[in-house]
C-alpha positions as CSV (number, residue, x, y, z in Angstrom):
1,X,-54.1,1.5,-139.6
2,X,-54.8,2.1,-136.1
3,X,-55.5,-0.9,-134.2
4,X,-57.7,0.8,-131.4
5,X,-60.2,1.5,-133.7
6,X,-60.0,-1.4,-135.6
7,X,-60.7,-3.4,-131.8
8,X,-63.8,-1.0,-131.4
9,X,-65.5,-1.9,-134.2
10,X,-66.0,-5.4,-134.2
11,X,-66.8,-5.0,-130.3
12,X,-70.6,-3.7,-131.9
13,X,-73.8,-5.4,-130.6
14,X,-76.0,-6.2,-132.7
15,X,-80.2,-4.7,-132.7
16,X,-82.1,-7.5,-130.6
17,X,-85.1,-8.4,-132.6
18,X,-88.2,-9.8,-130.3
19,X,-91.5,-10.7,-131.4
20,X,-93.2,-8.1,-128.6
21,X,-91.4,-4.9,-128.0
22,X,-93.7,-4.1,-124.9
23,X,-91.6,-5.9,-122.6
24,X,-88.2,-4.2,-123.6
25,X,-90.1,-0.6,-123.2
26,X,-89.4,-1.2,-119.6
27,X,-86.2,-2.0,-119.3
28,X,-85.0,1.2,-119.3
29,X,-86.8,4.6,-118.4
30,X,-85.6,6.6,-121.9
31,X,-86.5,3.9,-124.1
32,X,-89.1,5.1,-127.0
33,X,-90.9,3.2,-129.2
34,X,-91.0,4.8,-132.7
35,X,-92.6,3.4,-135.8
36,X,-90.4,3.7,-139.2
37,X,-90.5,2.5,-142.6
38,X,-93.6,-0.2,-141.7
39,X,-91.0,-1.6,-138.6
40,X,-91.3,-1.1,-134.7
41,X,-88.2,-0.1,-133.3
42,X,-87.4,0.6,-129.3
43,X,-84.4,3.3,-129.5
44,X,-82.6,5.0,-126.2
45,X,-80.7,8.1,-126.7
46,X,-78.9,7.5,-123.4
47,X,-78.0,4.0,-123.5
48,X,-77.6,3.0,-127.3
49,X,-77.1,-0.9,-126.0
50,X,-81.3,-0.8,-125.6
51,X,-82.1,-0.6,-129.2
52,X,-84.4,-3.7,-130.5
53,X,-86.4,-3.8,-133.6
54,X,-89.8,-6.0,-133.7
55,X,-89.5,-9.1,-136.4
């Protein structure tokens, strides 16, 4: 097994979860706020370390 990959994967961060997403929005000027499956989410195409789900 390759341990480069193995490395990469546990080096994930995790989907902040905030009570208010309106904050985040902000942060970054890509960041859209999309509604799935009855839960708010904040996703960035550009910078996937901007994602959050509201919780």
């Amino acid at each position: 097994m390759d341990r480069r990959r193995a490395d990469r994967s546990t080096d994930v961060r995790p989907m902040k979860i905030r009570n208010s997403l309106k904050s985040l929005r902000g942060r970054h000027r890509d960041n859209q706020i999309v509604r799935r499956k009855g839960r708010v989410y904040i996703i960035n195409k550009t910078q996937k370390r901007f994602k959050a789900r509201q919780g």
